[in-house]
N, C-alpha and C positions, 0 to 999 in steps of 0.2 A: 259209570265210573269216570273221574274226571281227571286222572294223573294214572299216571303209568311208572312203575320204579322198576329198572335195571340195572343189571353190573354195565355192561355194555348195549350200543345196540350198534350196527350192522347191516348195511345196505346188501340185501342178497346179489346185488349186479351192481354193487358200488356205485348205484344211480342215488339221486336227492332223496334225503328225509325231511318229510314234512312234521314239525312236531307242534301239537295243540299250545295254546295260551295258557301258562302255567307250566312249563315245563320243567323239571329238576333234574340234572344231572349231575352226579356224582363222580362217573368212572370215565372210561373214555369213549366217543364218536369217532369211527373214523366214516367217511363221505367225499365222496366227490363233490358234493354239492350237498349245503346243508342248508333249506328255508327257515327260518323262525321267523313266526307271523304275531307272537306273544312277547312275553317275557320268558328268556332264559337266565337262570338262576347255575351258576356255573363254581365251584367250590373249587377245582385246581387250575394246573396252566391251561390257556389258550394256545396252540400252535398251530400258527397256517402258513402253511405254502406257496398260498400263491398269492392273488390281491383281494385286500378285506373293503367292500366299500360301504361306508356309510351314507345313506341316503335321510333327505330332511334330518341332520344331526345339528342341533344348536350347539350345543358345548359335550367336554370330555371333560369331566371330573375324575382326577387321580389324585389319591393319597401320597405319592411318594415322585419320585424323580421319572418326568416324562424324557426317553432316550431315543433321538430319532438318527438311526444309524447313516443313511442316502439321505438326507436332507429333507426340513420342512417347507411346504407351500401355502405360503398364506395369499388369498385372493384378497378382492374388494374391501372385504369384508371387516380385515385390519385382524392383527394376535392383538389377547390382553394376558397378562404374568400377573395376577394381583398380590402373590404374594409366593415365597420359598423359591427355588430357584430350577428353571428350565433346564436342563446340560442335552446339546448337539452335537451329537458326533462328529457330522458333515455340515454342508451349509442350509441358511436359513434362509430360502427365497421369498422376498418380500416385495408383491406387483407395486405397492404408492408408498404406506408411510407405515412410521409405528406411532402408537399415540396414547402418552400417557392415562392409567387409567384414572378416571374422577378429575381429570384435568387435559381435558378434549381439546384444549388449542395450544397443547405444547406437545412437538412431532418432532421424528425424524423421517424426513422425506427424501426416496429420487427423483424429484421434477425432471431431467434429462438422462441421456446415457452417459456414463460414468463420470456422473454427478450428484450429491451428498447434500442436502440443508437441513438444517436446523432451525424448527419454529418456537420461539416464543412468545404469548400474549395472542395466536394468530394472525402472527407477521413472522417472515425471513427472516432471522438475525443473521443465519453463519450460512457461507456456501462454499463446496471445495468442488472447482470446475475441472473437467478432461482433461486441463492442462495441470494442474497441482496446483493452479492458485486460490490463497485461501481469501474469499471474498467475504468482507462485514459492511451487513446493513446500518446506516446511520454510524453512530461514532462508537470509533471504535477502543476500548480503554483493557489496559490490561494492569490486575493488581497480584500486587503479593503482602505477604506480612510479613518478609523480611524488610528491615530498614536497611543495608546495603547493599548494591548492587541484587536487586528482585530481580531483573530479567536480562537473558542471556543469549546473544545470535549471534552463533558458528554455523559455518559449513558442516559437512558429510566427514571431512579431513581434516584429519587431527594439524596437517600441518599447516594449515589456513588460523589467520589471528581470528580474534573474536571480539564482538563487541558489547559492552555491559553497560545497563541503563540503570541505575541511581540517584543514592542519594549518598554520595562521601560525608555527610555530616547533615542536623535538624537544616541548616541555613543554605546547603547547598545540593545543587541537582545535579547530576554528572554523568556526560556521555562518555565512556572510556572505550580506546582499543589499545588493544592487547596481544602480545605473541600468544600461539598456540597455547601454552605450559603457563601462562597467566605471570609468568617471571618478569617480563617485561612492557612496560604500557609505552604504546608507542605516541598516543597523543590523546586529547580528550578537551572537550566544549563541556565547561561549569555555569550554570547560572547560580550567580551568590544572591539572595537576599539581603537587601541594605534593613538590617535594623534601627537605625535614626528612622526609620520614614516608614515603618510596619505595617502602621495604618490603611497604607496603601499598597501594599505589598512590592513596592519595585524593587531593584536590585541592578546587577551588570551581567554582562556574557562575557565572559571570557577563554579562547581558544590557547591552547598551548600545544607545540609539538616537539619532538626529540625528549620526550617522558614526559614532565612537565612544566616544561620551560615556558612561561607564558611571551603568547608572541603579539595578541591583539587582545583589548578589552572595548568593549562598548559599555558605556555607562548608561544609568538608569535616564536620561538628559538626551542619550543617540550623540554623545562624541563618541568618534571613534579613534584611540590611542594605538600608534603601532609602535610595537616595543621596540624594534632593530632596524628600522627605515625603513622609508617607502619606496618599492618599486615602480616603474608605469610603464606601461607600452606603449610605444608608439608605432605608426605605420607608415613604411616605406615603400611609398606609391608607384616608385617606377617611372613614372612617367610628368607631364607635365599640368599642372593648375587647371589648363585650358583644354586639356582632355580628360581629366578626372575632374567634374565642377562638386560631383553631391559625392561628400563625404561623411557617411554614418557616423554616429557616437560609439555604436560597437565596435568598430574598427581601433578605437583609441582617440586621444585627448590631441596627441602630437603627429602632426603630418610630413613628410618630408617629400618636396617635389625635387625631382634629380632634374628635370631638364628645364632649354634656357625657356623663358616665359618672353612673350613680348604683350604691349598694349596692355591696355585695362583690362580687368579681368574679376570674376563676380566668383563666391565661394558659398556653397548651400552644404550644413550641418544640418543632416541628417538624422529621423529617430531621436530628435530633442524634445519635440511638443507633447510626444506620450509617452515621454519620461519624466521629466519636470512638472510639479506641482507649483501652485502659486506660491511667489515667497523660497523658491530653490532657485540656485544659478550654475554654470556652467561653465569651464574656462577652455579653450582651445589653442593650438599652438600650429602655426603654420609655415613652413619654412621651404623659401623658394627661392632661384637662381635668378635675379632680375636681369644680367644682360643689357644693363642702361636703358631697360624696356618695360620689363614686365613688371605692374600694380597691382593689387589687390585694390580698391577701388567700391564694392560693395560686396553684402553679407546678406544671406540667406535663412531663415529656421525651418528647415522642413517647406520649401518652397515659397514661402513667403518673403518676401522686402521687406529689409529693415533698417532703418537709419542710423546710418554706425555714430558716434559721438568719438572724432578722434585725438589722441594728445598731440598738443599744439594748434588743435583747431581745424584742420585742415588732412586732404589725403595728402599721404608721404609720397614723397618723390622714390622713383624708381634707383638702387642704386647700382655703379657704376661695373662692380663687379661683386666676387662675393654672394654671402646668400644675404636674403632680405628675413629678417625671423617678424612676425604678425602675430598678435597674442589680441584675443580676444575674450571680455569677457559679458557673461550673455545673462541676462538676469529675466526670469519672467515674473510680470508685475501684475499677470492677472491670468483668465481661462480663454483669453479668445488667441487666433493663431498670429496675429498681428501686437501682442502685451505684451514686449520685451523692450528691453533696452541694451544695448550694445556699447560695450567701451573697444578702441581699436588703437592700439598704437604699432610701432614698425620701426626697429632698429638693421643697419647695415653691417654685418661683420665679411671683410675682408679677408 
């Protein structure tokens, strides 16, 4: 006889049932321990108690909604979902990656600890590092299919303004900020589109602030137009020519020496040569306390000597009291550290 039919069966000492290949159950088993070395062929619930392990298991095929109450663990070996939808009650532990099915080089990866990527093509695109930053491979583009203002970066807080990336019209691009409530635009950078010239696509930039009031435009040419005047800085040295000789570009255009200067004395502008391109020039303004003494006499570019060319021909006389004002202008006429040309003149105001 090769099957056995029961309402139930019954371990006399609640010890293991071994039951042959072909087994049919109907009613219920209860066991401490139950071997199947065959096929069981099982018609109502499954209940167990304790831990159910499956050994050499390739796949679990279910019909209907797989619910995993304490969380799933997926090894090496990677989950695949090919179709209907998983629901986890708890979480889903995943040792490398997920990876889509029929299309094996786009993933979602943890290469590190609490850190996130994104593959596609079987390359990096996206990563979000331990710290929260969101890191993109290669260039990084972002689209919408709204024509205005597509994209939108606020804070956490509603009362922090925001800033919105568009397009205010087909011809124009628009970086705008805005009060929180969007009531108010406090300022915003346009690139317009010069239509005469399409072909080419150029246009201007235009910055406006206090809503939008335009305050600077650059034109498709690189003039730059300032709408309400020009400010400049200048720097107030403190001390004297002969103690401060190199003076940087970043510090400002206009110098002011407070104390008195005596003798000849030599001026090195600084941070000019890896500024300036061939064909750009440079204006500087120098203002000292001569004391019946102190000259400017020579000019410096980032260490280099250079031979001033001065008006009237000749170095200025030191004068009597008063400041001595030195305007120089600095042109470079090529790529080597010596290609400039130097205009220098020197007026006395009393």
């Amino acid at each position: 006889m090769s099957q056995l039919f029961v309402d139930n069966i019954k371990g006399r000492t609640g010890g293991a049932i071994g039951a042959p290949s072909g087994a049919v159950v109907t009613g219920i088993v209860t066991a401490t321990g139950l071997d199947i070395n065959g096929t069981a062929d099982i018609s109502g619930n499954v209940s167990i108690g304790g831990t159910l392990t499956y050994e050499d298991v390739t796949n679990i095929d279910s019909l209907g909604i797989v619910t995993a109450r304490t969380g799933v663990r997926v090894n090496a070996g990677g989950l695949v979902v090919t179709a209907g939808v998983s629901t986890l009650a708890a979480d889903l532990s995943i040792a490398d990656k997920i990876v889509h099915t029929g299309d094996t080089n786009t993933a979602i990866r943890f290469p590190a600890a609490d850190t996130f990527s994104v593959e596609t093509a079987g390359s990096e695109a996206l990563r979000v590092d331990s710290s929260g930053r969101l890191l993109k491979s290669g260039q990084a583009t972002l689209t919408s299919t709204s024509l205005n203002h597509p994209i939108q970066v606020t804070a956490s807080s509603e009362s922090n303004a925001i800033a919105i990336i568009g397009k205010a019209a087909d011809d124009i691009g628009e970086l705008s900020y805005y009060e929180a409530d969007k009531s108010t635009k406090l300022g915003e950078i346009q690139y317009r589109q010069d239509h005469a010239n399409i072909r080419h696509r150029v246009g201007d930039i235009r910055f406006a602030t206090g809503g939008v009031t335009e305050r600077l435009r650059i034109t498709s040419t690189g003039t730059a137009i300032f709408k309400n005047g020009l400010v400049e800085k200048y720097e107030n040295a403190g001390t004297t020519l002969g103690a401060q000789t190199a003076n940087p570009l970043s510090d400002g255009n206009v110098i002011l020496f407070t104390g008195n200067e005596s003798g000849n004395k030599t001026i090195n502008f600084t941070g000019v040569h890896a500024t300036l391109s061939n064909g750009e020039t440079v204006s500087f303004t120098a203002i000292i306390t001569p004391n019946n003494s102190g000259v400017i006499n020579a000019v410096q570019v980032d260490g280099q000597a250079i031979t001033i060319k001065w008006s009237g021909g000749s170095v200025p006389t030191a004068g009597s009291s008063g400041q001595d004002i030195y305007t120089f202008q600095i042109l470079k006429t090529g790529t080597g550290t010596s290609d400039y040309t130097v205009f220098g003149a020197a007026t006395n105001y009393a």
